[in-house]
Backbone and ligand atoms as CSV (ligand in chain L), in Angstrom:
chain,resi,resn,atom,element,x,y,z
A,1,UNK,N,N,-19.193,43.921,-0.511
A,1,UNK,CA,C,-20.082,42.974,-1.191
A,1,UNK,C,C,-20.735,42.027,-0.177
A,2,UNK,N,N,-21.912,41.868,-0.082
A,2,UNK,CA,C,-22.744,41.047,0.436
A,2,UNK,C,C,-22.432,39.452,-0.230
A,3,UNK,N,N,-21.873,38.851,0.422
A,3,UNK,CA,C,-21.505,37.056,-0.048
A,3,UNK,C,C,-22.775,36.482,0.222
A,4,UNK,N,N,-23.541,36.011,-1.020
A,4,UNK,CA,C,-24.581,35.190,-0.926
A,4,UNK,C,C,-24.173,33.496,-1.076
A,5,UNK,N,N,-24.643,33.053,0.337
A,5,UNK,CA,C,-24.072,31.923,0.755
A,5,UNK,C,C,-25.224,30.453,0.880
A,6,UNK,N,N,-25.026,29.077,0.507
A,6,UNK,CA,C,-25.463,28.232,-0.118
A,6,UNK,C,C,-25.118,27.307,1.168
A,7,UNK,N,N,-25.955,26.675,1.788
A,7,UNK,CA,C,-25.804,25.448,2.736
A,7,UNK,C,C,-26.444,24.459,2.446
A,8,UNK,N,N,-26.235,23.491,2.298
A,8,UNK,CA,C,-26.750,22.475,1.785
A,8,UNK,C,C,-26.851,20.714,2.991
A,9,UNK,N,N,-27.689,20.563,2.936
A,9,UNK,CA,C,-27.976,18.947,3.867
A,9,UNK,C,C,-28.370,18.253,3.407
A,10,UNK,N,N,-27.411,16.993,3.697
A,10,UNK,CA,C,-28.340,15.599,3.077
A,10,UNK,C,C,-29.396,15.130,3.623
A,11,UNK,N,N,-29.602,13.513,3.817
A,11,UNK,CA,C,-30.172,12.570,4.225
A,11,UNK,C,C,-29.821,12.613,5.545
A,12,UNK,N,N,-31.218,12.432,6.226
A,12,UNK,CA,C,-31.349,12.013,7.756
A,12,UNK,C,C,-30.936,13.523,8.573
A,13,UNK,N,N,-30.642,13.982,8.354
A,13,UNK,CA,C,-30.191,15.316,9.061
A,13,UNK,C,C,-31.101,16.189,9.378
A,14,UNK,N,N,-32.409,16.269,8.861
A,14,UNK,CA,C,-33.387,16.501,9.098
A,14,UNK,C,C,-34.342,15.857,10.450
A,15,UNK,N,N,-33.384,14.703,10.943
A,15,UNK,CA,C,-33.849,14.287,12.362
A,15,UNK,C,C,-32.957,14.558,13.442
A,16,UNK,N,N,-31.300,15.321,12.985
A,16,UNK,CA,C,-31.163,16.040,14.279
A,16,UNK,C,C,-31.788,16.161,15.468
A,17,UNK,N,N,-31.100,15.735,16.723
A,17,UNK,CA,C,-31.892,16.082,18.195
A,17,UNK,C,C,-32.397,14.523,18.397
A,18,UNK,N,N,-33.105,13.814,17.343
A,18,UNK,CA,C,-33.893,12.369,17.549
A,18,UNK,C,C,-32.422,11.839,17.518
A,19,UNK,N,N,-31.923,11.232,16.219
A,19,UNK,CA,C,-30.974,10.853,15.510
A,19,UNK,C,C,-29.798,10.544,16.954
A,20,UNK,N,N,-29.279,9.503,16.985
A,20,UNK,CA,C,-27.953,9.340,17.565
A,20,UNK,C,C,-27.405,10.091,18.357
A,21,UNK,N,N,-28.211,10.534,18.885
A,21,UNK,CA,C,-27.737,12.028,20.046
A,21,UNK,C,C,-26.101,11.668,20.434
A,22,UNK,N,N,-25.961,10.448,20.832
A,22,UNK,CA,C,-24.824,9.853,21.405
A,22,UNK,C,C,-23.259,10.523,20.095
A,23,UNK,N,N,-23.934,10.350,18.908
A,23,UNK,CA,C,-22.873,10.701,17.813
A,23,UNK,C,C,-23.150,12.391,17.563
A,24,UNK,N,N,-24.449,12.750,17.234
A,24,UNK,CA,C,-24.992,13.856,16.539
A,24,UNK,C,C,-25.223,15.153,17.623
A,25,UNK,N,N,-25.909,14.505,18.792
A,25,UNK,CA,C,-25.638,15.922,20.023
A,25,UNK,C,C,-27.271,16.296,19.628
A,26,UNK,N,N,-27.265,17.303,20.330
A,26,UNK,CA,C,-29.271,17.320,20.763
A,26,UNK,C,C,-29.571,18.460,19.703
A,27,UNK,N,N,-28.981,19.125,19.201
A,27,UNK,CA,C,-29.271,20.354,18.141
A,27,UNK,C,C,-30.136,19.517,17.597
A,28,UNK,N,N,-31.153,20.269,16.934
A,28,UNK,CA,C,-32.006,20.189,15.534
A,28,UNK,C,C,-31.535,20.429,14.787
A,29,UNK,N,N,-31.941,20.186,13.272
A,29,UNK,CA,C,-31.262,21.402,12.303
A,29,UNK,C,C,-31.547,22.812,12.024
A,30,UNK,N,N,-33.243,22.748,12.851
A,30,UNK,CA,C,-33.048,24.159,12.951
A,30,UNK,C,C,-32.368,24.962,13.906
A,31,UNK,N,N,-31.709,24.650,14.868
A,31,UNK,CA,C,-31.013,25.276,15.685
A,31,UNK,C,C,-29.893,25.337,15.178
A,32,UNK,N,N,-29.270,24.712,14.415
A,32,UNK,CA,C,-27.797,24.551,13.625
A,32,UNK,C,C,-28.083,25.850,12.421
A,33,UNK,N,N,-29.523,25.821,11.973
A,33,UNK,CA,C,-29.889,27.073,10.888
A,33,UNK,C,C,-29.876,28.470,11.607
A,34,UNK,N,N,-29.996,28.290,13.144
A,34,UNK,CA,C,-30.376,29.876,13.289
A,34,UNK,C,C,-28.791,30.227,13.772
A,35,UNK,N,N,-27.929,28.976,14.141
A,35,UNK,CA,C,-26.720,29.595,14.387
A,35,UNK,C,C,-25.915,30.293,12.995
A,36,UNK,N,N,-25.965,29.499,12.016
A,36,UNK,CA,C,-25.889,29.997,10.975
A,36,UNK,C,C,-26.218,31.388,10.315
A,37,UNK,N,N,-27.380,30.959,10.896
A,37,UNK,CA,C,-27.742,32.819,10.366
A,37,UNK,C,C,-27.305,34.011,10.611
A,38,UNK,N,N,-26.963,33.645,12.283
A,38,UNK,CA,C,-26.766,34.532,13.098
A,38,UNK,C,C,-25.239,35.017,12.869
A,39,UNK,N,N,-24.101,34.144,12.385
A,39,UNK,CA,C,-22.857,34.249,11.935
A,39,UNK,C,C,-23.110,34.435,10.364
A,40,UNK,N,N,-23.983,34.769,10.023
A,40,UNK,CA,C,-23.989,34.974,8.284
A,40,UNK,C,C,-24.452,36.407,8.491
A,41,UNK,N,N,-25.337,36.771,9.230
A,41,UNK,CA,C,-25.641,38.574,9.421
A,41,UNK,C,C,-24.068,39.236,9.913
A,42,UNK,N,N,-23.388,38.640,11.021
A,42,UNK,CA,C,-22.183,38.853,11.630
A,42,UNK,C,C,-21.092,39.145,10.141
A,43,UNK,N,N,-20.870,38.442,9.636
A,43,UNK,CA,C,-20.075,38.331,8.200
A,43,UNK,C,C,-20.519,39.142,6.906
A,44,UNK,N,N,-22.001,39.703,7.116
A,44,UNK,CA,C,-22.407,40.275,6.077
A,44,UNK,C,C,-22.247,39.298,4.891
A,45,UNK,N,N,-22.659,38.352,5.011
A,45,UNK,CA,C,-23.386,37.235,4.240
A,45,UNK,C,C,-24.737,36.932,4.081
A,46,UNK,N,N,-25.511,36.387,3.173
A,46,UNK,CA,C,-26.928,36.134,3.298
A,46,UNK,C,C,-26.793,34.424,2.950
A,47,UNK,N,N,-27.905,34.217,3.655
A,47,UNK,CA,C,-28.053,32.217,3.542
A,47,UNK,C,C,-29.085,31.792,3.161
A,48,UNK,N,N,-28.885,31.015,2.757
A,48,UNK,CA,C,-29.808,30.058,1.947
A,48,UNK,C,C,-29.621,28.516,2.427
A,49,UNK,N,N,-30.263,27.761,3.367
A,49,UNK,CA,C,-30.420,27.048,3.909
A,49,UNK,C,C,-30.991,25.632,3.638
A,50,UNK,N,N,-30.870,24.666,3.319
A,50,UNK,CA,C,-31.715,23.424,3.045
A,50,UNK,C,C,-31.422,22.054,3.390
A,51,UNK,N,N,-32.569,21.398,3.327
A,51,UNK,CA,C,-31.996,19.891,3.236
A,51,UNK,C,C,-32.767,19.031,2.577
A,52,UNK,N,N,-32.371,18.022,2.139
A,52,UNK,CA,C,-32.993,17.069,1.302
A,52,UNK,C,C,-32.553,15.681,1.807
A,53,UNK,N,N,-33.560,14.903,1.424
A,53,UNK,CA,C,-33.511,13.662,1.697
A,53,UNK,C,C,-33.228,12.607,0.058
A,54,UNK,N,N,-32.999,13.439,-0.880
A,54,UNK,CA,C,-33.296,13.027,-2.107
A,54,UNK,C,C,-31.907,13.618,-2.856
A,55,UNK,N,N,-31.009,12.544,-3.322
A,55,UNK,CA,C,-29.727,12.876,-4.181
A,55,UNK,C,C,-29.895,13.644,-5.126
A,56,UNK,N,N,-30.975,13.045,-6.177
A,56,UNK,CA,C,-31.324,14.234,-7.333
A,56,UNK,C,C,-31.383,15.708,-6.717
A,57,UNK,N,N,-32.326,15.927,-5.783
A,57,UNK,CA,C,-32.590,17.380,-5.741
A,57,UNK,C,C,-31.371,17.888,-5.457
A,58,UNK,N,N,-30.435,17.319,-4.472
A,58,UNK,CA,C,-29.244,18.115,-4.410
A,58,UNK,C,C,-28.734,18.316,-5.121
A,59,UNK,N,N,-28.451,17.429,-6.207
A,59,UNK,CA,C,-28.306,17.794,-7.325
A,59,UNK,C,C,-28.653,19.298,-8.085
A,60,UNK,N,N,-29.890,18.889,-8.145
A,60,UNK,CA,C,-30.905,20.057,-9.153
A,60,UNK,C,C,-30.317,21.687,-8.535
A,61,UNK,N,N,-30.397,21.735,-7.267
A,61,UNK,CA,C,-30.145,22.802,-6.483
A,61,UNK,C,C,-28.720,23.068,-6.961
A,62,UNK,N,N,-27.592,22.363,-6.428
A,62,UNK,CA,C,-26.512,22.584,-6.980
A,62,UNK,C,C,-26.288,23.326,-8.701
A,63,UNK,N,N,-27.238,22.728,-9.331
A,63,UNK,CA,C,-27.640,23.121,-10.940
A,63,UNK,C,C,-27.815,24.930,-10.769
A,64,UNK,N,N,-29.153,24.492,-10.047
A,64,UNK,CA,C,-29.867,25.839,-10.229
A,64,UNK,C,C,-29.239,27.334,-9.585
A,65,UNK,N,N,-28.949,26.737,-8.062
A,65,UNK,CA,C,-27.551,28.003,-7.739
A,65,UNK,C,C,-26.290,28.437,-8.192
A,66,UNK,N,N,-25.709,27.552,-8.723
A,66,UNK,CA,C,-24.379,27.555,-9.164
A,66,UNK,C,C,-23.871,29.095,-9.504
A,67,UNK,N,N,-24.893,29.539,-10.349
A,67,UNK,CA,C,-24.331,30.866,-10.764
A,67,UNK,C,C,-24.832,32.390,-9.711
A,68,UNK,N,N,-25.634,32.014,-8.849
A,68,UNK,CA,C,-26.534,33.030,-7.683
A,68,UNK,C,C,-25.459,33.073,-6.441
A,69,UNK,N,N,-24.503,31.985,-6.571
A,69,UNK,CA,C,-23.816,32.070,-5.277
A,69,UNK,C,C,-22.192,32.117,-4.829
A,70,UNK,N,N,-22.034,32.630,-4.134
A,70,UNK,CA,C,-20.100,33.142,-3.519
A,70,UNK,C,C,-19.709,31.722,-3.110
A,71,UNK,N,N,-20.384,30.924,-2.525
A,71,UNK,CA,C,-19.593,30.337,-1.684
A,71,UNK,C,C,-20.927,28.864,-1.465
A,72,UNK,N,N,-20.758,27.777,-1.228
A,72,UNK,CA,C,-21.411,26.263,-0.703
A,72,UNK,C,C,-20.693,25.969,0.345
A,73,UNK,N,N,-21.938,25.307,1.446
A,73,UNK,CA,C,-21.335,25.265,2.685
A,73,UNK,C,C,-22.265,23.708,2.278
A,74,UNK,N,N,-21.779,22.224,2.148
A,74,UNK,CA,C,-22.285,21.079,2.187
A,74,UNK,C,C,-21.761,19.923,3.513
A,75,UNK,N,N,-22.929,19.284,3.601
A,75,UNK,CA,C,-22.782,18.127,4.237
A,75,UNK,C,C,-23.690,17.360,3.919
A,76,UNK,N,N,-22.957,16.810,2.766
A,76,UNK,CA,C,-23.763,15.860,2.117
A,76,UNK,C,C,-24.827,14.160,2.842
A,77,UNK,N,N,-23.527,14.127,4.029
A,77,UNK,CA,C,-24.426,13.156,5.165
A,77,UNK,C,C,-24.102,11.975,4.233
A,78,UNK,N,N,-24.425,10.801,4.317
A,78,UNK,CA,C,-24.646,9.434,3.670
A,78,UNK,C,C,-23.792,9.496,2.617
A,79,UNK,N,N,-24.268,10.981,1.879
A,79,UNK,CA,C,-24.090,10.491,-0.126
A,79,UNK,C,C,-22.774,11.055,0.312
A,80,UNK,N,N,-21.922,11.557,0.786
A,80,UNK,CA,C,-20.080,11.961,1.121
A,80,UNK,C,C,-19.700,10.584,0.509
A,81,UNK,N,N,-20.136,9.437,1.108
A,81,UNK,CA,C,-19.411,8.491,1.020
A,81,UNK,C,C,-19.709,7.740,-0.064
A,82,UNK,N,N,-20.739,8.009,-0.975
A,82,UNK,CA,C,-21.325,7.085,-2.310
A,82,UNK,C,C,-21.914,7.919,-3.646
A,83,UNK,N,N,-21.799,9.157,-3.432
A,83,UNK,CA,C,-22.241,9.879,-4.626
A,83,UNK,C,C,-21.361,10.692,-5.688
A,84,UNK,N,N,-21.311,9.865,-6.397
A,84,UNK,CA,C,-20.535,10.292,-7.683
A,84,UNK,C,C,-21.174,11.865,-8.652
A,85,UNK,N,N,-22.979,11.455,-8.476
A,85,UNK,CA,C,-23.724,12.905,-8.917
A,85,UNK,C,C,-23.418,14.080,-8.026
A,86,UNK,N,N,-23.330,14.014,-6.792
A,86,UNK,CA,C,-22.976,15.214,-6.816
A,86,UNK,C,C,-21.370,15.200,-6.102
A,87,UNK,N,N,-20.630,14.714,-6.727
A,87,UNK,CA,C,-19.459,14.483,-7.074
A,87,UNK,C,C,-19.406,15.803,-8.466
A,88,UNK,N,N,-20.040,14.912,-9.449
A,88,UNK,CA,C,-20.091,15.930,-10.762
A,88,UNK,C,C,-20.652,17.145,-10.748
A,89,UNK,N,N,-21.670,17.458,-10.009
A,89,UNK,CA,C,-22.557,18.486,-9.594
A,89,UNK,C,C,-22.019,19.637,-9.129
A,90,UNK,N,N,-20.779,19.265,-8.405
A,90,UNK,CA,C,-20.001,20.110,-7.603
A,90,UNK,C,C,-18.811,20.652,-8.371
A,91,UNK,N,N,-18.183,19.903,-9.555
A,91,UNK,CA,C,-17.256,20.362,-10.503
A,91,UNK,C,C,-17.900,21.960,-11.387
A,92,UNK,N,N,-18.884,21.534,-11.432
A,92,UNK,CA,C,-19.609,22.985,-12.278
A,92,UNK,C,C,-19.464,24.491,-11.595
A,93,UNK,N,N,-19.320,24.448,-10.586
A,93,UNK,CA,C,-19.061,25.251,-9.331
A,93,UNK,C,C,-17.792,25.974,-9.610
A,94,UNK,N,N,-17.998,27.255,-9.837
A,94,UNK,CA,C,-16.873,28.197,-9.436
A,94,UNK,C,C,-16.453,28.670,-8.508
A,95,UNK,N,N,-17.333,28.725,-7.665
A,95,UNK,CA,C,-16.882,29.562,-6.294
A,95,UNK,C,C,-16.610,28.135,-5.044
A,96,UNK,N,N,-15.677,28.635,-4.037
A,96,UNK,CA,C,-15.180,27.645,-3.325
A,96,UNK,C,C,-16.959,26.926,-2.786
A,97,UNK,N,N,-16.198,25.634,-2.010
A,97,UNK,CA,C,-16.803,24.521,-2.033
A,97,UNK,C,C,-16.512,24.082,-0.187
A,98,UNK,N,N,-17.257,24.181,0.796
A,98,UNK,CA,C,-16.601,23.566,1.924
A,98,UNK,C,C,-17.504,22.451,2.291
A,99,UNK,N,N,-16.842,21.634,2.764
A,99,UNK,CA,C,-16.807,20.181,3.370
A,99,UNK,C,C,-17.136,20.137,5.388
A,100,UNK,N,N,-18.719,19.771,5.234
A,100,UNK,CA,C,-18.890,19.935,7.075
A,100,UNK,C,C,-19.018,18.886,7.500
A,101,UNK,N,N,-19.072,18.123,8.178
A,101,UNK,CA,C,-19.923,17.167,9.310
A,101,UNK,C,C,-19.784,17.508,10.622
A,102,UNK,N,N,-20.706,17.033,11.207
A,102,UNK,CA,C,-20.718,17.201,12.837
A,102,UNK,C,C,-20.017,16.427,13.659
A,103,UNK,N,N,-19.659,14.657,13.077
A,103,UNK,CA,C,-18.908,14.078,13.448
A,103,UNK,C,C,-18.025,13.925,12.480
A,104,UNK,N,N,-16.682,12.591,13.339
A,104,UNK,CA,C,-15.459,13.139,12.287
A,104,UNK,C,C,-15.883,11.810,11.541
A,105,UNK,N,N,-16.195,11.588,10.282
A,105,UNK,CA,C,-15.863,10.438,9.970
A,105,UNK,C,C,-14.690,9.732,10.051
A,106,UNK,N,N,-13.752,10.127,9.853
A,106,UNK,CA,C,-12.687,8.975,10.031
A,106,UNK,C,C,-12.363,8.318,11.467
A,107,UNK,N,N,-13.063,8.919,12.089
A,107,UNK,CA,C,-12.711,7.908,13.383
A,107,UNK,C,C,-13.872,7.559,13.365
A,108,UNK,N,N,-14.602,6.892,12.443
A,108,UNK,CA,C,-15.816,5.911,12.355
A,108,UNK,C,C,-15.895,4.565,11.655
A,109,UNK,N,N,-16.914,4.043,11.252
A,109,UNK,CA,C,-17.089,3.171,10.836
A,109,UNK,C,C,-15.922,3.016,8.925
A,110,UNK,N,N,-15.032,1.818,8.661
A,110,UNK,CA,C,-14.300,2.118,7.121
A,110,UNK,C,C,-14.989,3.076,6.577
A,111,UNK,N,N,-16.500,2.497,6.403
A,111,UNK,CA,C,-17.059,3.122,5.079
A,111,UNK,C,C,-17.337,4.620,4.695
A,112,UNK,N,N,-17.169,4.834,6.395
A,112,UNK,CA,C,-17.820,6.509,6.231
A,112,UNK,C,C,-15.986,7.384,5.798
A,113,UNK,N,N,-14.726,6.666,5.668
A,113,UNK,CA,C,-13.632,7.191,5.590
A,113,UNK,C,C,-13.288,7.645,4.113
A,114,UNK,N,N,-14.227,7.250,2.992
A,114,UNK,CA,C,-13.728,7.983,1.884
A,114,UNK,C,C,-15.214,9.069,1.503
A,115,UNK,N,N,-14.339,10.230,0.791
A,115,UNK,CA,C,-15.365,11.240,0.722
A,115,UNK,C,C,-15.552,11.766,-0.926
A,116,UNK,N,N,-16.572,11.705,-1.517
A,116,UNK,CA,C,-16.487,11.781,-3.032
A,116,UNK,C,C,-16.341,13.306,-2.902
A,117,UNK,N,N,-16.652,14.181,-1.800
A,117,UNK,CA,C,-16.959,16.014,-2.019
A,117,UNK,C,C,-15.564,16.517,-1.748
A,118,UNK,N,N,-14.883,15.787,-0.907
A,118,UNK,CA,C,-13.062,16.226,0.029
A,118,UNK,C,C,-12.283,16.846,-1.733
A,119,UNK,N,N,-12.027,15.889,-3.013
A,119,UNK,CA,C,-11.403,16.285,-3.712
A,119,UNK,C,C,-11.813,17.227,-4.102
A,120,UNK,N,N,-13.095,18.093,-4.099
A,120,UNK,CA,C,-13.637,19.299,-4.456
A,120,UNK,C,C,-13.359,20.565,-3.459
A,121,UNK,N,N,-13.429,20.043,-2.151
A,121,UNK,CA,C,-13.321,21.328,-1.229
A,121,UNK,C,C,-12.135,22.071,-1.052
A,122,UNK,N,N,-12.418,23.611,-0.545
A,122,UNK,CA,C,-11.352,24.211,-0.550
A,122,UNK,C,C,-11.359,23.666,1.220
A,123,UNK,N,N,-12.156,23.370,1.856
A,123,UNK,CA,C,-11.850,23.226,3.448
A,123,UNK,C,C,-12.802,22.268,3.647
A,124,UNK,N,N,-12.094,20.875,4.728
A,124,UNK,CA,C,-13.230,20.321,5.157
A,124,UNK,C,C,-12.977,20.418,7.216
A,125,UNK,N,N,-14.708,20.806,7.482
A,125,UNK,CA,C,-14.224,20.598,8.772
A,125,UNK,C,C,-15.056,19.749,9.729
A,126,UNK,N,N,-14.408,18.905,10.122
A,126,UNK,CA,C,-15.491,17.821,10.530
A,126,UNK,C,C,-14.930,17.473,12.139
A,127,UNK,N,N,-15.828,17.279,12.840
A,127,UNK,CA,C,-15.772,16.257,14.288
A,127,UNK,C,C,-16.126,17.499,15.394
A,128,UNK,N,N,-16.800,18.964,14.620
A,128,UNK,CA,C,-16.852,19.976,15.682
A,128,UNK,C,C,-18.255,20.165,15.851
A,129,UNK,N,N,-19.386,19.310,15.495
A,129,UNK,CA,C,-20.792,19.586,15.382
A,129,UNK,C,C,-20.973,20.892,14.897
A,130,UNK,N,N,-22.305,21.918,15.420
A,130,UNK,CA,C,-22.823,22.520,14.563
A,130,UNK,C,C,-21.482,23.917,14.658
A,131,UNK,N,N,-20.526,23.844,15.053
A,131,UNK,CA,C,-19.276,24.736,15.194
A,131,UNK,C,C,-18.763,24.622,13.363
A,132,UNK,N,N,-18.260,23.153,13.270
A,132,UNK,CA,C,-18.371,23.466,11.785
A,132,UNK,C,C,-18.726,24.405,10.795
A,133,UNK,N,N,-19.839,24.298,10.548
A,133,UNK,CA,C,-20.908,25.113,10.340
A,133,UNK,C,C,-20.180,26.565,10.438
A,134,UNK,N,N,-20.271,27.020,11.500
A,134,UNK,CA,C,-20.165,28.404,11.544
A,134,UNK,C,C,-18.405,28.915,11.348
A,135,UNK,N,N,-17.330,27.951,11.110
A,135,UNK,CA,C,-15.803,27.864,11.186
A,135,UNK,C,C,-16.424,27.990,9.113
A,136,UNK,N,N,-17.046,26.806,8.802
A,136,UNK,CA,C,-17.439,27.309,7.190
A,136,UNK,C,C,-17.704,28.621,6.774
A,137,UNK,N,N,-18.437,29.133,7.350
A,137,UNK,CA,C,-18.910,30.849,6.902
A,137,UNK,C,C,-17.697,31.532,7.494
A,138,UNK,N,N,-17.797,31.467,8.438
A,138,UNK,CA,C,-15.921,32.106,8.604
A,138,UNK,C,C,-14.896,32.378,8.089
A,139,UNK,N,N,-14.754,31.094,7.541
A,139,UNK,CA,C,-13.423,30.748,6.489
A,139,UNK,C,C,-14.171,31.285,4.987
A,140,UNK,N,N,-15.243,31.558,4.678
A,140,UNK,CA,C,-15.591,31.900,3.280
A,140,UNK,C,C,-15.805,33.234,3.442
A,141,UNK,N,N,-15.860,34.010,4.625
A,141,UNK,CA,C,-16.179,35.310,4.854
A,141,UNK,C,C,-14.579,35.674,4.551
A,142,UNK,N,N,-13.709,35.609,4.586
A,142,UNK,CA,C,-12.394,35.755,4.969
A,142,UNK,C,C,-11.628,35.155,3.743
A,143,UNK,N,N,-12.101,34.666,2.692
A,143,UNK,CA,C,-11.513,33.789,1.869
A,143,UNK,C,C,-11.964,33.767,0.235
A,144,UNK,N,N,-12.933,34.810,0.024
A,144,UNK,CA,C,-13.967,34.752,-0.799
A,144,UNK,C,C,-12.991,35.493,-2.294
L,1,LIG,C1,C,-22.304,13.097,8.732
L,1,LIG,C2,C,-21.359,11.884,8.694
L,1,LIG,C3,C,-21.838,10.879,7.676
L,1,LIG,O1,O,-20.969,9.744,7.661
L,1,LIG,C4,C,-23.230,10.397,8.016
L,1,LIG,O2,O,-23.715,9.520,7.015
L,1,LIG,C5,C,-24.188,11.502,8.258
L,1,LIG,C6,C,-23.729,12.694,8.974
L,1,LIG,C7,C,-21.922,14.092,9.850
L,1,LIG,O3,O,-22.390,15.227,9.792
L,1,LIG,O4,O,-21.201,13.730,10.790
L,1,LIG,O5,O,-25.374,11.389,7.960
L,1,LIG,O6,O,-22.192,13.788,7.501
């Protein structure tokens, strides 16, 4: 079976490479997308890639895939730490759920230390940059 696979990005992540190099590292997100890809052909997975700057749409998306897809690969960015919608968004979800960031939050700032998506995931992996990422499709290639 071909695992059709769901990645999802929040806010600001879309400036990868500009963004905090010091925290975030020089990748773009499209360079974080083609690594992805490239370990999603490897796995015999297909991807579906995005990002938004807008809570609703993640939302909506979450809505609209829910039933098209094996597996969500999220990093919600910002809303981890304040979004209750797609908190709920993510309960509708049958198929596992993984948890990325590039840095670790908890060795950051309090606020970034609680995560509304962690009680949903089957895996979170955070503080490995765009390695994450590809340890997610891994673990869902292997886990599905
Ligand atoms: C992030 C960590 C979040 O705390 C932050 O708001 C982000 C990126 C990460 O990938 O390390 O935007 O999710």
């Amino acid at each position: 079976m071909t695992a059709r696979i769901l990645i999802l990005n929040g806010p600001n992540l879309n400036m990868l490479g500009q963004r905090e190099p010091a925290i975030y590292g020089h990748e773009t997100l499209q360079d974080i997308e083609k690594l992805c890809l490239a370990a999603t052909r490897k796995n015999n997975q297909t991807l579906d890639f995005r990002q938004s700057n807008y809570e609703g749409e993640l939302v909506t998306w979450i809505q609209q895939e829910k039933d098209k897809i094996n597996g969500l690969v999220i990093n919600a960015a910002a809303y981890t730490h304040t979004s209750i919608a797609i908190h709920d968004s993510l309960k509708l979800l049958t198929v596992p759920v993984i948890e990325v960031h590039l840095s670790d939050p908890q060795k950051r700032e309090n606020f970034r230390h609680f995560s509304y998506i962690e009680p949903l995931a089957a895996k979170v992996f955070s503080g490995l940059g765009a390695q994450g990422y590809i340890k997610a499709l891994d673990y869902l290639s292997t886990n599905l």
